[in-house]
N, C-alpha and C positions, 0 to 999 in steps of 0.2 A: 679270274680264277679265285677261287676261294683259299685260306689259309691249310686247310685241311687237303687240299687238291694240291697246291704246292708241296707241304710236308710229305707224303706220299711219293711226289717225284722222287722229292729228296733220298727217302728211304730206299726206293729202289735202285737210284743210283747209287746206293752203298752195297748195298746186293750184290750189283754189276761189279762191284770196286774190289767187294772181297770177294767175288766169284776170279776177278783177273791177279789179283794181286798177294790172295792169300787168307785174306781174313786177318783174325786177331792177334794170331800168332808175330804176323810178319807189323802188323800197326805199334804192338808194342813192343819189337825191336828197334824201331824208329824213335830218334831222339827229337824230344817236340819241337826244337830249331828247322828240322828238315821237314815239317808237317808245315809251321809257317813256311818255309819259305815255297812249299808247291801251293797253299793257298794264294801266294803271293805272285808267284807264277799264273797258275790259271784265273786268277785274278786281273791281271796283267793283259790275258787274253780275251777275256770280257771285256777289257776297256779299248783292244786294239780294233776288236770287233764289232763295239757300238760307232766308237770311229767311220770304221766303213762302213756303216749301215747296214750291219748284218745282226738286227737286233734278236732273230730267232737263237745264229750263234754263242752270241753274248749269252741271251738268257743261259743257252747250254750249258756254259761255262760255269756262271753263277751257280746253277744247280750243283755242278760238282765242286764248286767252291765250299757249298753249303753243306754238302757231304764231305768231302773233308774235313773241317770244323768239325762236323760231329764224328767222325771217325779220332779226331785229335782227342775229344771231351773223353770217349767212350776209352780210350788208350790213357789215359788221364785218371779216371775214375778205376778202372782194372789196375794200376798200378799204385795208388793209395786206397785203398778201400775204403778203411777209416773214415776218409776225410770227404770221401764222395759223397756219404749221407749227410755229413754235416754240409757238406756246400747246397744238396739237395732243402735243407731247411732254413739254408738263411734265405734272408730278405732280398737278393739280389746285388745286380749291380749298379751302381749310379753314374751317371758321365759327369767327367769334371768339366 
């Protein structure tokens, strides 16, 4: 699968996400501790899942991991404004 074919899951699983859960409203009620720790949770369940070799699962999982994340960014960004464009124009992130 291609990058652009993944992203697209991605996105409709946020769809799916704010179709069950609310949308935007309910994302930035969320305190970003409890956004990590449901990443970290279904995160959790991708790795119990590739475990059992149920790699279709796992991906599952991943997908909505990866929608999460960006539901956390998008709740992030909607509550600094300011500082969203500016994070929009730096250079990135580096790993240590």
């Amino acid at each position: 699968m291609t990058t652009r074919t993944v992203l697209a899951e991605i996105a409709a699983e946020r769809t799916r996400q704010d179709a069950q859960w609310g949308g935007a409203t309910r994302d930035d009620a969320l305190p970003l501790p409890a956004f990590v720790q449901l990443i970290e949770d279904y995160a959790g369940w991708a790795r119990v899942k590739a475990r059992e070799g149920s790699l279709v699962e796992a991906r599952q999982r991943l997908v909505q991991v990866a929608a999460l994340a960006v539901a956390a960014v998008e709740s992030l960004d909607r509550r600094s404004a300011g500082s969203a464009e500016a994070a929009a124009n730096s250079p990135g992130l580096t790993w240590e």
